[in-house]
Every structure is written in structure tokens, then in C-alpha cells.
C-alpha positions as CSV (number, residue, x, y, z in Angstrom):
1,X,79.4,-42.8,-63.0
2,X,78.3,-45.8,-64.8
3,X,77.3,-46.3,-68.6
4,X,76.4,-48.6,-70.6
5,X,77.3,-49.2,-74.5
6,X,74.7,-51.2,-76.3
7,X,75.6,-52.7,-79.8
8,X,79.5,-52.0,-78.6
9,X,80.6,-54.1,-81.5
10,X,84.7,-54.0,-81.8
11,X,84.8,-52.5,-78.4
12,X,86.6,-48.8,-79.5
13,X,83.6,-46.5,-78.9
14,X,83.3,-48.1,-75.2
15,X,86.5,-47.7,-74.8
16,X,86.6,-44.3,-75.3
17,X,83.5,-44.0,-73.2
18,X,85.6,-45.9,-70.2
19,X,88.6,-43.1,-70.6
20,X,86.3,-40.4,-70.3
21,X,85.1,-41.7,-67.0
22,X,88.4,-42.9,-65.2
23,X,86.7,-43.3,-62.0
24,X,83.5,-44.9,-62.8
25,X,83.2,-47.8,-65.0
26,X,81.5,-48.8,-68.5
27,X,79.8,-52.4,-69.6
28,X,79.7,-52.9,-73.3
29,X,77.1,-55.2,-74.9
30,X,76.7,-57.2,-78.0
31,X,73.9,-59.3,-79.3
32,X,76.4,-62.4,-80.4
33,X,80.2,-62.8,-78.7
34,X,81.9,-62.7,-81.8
35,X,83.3,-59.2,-81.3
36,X,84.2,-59.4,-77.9
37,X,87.6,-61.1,-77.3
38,X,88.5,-58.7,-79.9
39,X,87.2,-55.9,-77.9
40,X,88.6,-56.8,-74.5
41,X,91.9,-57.4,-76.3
42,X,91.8,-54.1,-77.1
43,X,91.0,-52.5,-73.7
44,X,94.2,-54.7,-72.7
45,X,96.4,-53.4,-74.8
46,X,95.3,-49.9,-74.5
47,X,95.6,-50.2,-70.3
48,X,91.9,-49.3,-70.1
49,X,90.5,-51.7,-66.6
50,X,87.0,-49.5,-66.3
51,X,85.6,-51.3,-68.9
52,X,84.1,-55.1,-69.6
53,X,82.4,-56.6,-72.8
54,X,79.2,-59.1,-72.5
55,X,76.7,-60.6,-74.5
56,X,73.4,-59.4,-74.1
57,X,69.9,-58.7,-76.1
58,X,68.8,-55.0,-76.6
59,X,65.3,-55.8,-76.0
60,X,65.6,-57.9,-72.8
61,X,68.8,-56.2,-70.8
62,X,70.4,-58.3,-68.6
63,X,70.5,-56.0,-65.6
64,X,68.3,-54.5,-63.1
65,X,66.1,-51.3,-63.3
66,X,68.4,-47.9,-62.3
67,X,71.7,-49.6,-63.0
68,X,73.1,-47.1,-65.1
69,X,73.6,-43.2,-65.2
70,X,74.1,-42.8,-69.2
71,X,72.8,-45.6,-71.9
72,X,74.2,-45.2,-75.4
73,X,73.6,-47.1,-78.2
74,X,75.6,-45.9,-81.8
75,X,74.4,-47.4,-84.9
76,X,71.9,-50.4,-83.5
77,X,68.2,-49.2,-84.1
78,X,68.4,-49.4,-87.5
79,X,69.6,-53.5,-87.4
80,X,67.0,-54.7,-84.5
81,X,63.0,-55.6,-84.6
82,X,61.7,-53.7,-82.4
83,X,63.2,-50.1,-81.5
84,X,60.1,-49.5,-78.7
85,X,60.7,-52.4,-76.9
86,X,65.0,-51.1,-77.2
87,X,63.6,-47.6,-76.0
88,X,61.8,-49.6,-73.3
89,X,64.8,-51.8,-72.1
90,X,67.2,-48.7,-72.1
91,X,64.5,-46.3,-70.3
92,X,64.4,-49.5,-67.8
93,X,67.5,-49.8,-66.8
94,X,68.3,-46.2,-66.6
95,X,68.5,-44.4,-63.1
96,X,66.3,-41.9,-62.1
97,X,67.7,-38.4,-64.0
98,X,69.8,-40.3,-66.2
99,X,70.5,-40.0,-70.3
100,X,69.6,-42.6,-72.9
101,X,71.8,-41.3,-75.8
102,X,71.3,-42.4,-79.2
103,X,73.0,-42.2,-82.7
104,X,72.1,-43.1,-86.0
105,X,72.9,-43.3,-89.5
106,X,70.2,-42.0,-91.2
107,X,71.5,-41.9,-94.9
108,X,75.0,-42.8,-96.5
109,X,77.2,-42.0,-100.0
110,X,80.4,-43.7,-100.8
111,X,82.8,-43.7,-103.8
112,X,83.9,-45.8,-105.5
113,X,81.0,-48.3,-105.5
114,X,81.3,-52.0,-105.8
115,X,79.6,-55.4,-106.3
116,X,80.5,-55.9,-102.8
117,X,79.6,-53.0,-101.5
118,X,76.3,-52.9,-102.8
119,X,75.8,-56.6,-101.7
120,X,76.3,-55.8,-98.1
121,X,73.7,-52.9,-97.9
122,X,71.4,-55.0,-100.3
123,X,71.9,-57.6,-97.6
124,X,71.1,-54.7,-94.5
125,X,67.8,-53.7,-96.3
126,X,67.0,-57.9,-96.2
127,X,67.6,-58.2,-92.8
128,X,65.7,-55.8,-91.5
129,X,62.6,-56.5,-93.6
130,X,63.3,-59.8,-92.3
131,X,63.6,-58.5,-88.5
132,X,60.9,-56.0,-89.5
133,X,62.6,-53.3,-89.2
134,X,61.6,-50.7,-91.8
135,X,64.8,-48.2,-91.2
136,X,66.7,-47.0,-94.3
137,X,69.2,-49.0,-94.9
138,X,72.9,-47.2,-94.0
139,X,76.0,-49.0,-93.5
140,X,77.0,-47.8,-89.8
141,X,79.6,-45.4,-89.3
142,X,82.8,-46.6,-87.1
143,X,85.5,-44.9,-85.2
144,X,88.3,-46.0,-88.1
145,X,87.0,-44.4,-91.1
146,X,89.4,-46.0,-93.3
147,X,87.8,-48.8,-93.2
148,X,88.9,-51.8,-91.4
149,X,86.2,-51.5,-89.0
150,X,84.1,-52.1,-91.7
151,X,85.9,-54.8,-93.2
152,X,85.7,-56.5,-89.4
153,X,81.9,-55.6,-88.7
154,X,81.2,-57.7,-92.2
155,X,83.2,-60.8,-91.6
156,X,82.0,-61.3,-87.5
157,X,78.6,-58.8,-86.7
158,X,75.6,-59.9,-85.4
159,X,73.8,-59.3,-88.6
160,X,76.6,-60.9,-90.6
161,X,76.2,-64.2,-88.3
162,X,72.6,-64.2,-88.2
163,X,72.5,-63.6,-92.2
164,X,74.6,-66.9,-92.7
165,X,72.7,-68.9,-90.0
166,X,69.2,-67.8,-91.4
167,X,70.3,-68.6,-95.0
168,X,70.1,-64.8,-96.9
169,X,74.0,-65.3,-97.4
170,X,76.6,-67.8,-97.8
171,X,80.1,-67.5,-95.4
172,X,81.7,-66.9,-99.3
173,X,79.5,-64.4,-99.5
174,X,79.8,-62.5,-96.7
175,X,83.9,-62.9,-96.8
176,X,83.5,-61.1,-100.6
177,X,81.8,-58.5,-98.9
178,X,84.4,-57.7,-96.4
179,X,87.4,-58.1,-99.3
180,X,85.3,-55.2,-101.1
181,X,85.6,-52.7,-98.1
182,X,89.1,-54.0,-98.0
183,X,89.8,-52.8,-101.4
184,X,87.8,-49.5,-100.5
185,X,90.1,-48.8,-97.9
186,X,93.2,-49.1,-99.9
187,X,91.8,-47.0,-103.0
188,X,93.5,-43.1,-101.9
189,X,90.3,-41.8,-104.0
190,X,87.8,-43.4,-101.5
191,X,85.5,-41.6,-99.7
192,X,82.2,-42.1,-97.5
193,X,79.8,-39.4,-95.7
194,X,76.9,-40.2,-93.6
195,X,73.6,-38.3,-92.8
196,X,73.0,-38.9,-89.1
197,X,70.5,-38.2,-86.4
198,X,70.8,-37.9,-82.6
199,X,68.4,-38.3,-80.1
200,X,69.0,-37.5,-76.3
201,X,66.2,-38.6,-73.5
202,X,66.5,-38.3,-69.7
203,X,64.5,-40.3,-67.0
């Protein structure tokens, strides 16, 4: 069995994946490296040796058609430019009778808002009219609910890098945002839900 994790950001999703499949082995991708030493650290310390981390783009997979019995991709439609051409790439690369399985955040509620808070979704809907991608706007949902997922997506992510490199935000900027899911994490009265849809496709 082999899968592949698109968008595998910290690396804790795709780690998951790799101990569900002991004898097969899973390849996580990310658009930028930033993530990644994080996320193989992780697999380390957790004794997990099915899995490895890469960089790669959604919409031009580095691999060969049929590589891969299950394609998954959690919370990345809704921050690229073209979700066809992702469709396309994951379709490719999937073997014959395989699953592309996809999750996304439709719509999201939090409490207690914040400046911060508000800046980083503020900057989500920018990026993707930017990238145009017209998506709702939803700040994507990770396996640590408290929070410090969050607080780590904001200061190293893809969209956070290419935000400060294209100019819509300044590296103070983007380190506010992340203190403000900080302090959301360690208020007892905070809370966040998510709308989310799922969609399941087989070659």
C-alpha cells in the first residue's frame, strides 16, 4: 500500500497515515520546506520509518503516473490556484482502482475573536484572490485542536512564506498573528468548530 499526503504541513496527519499502514509506506508533500525538518523530527521521535517528507507542487507532482494506491490532500484546495489542474495531478498519479480522498474546511466559528485572528483569515481571503482562488475563506482545521498547530502553520506555512515574500504582510505581522492563536490556546473559554466537506474519487 502506498499513499500519498499532499499539503502534509507539520507532518502529524501523515504520520498517522504511515501507522495505519505498517507494511506499506507513505510520502508526505509540501509546497515550501519549511515544515518538514519539523515533520520528520517528529516521525523520529515517534519510531514511525514508513514515512518521508518532500517538497513538491500540487499542480505538477513530482512522480510518475500510477505511483500511488490512496492520494489525500486535508485542508489544501482552498489555499492553491487551480483546484482542476490539483484534481488532475492527483487523478495522474493515482493507480488504476485507487482513491483520491479529499477534505475541506468549508466554513469556521471561533470564540474569542481577536485582531489577530481576524488578520490571519483577512490575510487567507487575500491570498487566494491573489492566487485566484475564490474558496471561502476558513482557517484549516489541524490534528492539535488546542492550538499550537495553528500557532506553527502561521509563523512557517506556505501561504505565510509566500504572503511575506509577495508583500501582503510583514514577518511582524505574521509573528502577531501566530501570538494571537497563542493567546487563543491558553484562554480555558476558547473554542472553534468547522463546517467541512469530503469528497472521495476512485480511478
Amino acid at each position: 500500500m502506498s499513499i500519498l499526503d499532499v499539503g502534509c504541513g507539520p507532518g502529524s496527519i501523515t504520520i498517522d497515515l504511515a501507522r495505519k499502514v505498517p507494511q506499506g509506506h507513505v510520502v508526505g508533500v509540501e509546497y515550501v520546506s519549511d515544515p518538514l525538518d519539523g515533520a520528520r523530527s517528529l516521525a523520529s521521535s515517534e519510531g514511525v520509518t514508513n514515512v518521508k517528507f518532500q517538497v513538491g507542487d500540487i499542480h505538477d507532482l513530482p512522480f510518475p503516473e500510477s505511483t500511488f494506491d490512496i492520494v489525500h490532500a486535508h485542508q489544501v484546495l482552498q489555499h492553491i490556484a487551480d483546484p482542476v489542474q490539483a484534481f488532475k495531478e492527483m487523478r495522474r498519479v493515482l493507480k488504476q482502482g485507487g482513491i483520491v480522498a479529499v477534505q475541506e474546511s468549508i466554513d469556521s466559528t471561533r470564540y474569542p475573536e481577536s485582531e489577530g485572528l481576524k488578520a490571519w483569515s483577512d490575510l487567507q481571503d487575500r491570498m487566494r484572490q491573489t492566487k485566484g482562488n475564490s474558496l471561502k475563506a476558513a482557517p484549516p482545521m489541524n490534528e492539535n485542536i488546542g492550538g499550537g498547530a495553528m500557532e506553527q502553520r502561521v509563523r512557517s506555512s506556505g501561504l505565510a512564506v509566500t504572503a511575506v515574500h509577495e508583500g501582503l504582510v510583514s514577518e511582524k505581522d505574521i509573528q502577531q498573528m501566530a501570538a494571537a492563536w497563542r493567546a487563543w490556546v491558553e484562554n480555558e473559554d476558547g473554542w472553534l468548530g468547522f463546517l467541512h466537506g469530503q469528497i472521495l474519487c476512485w480511478k
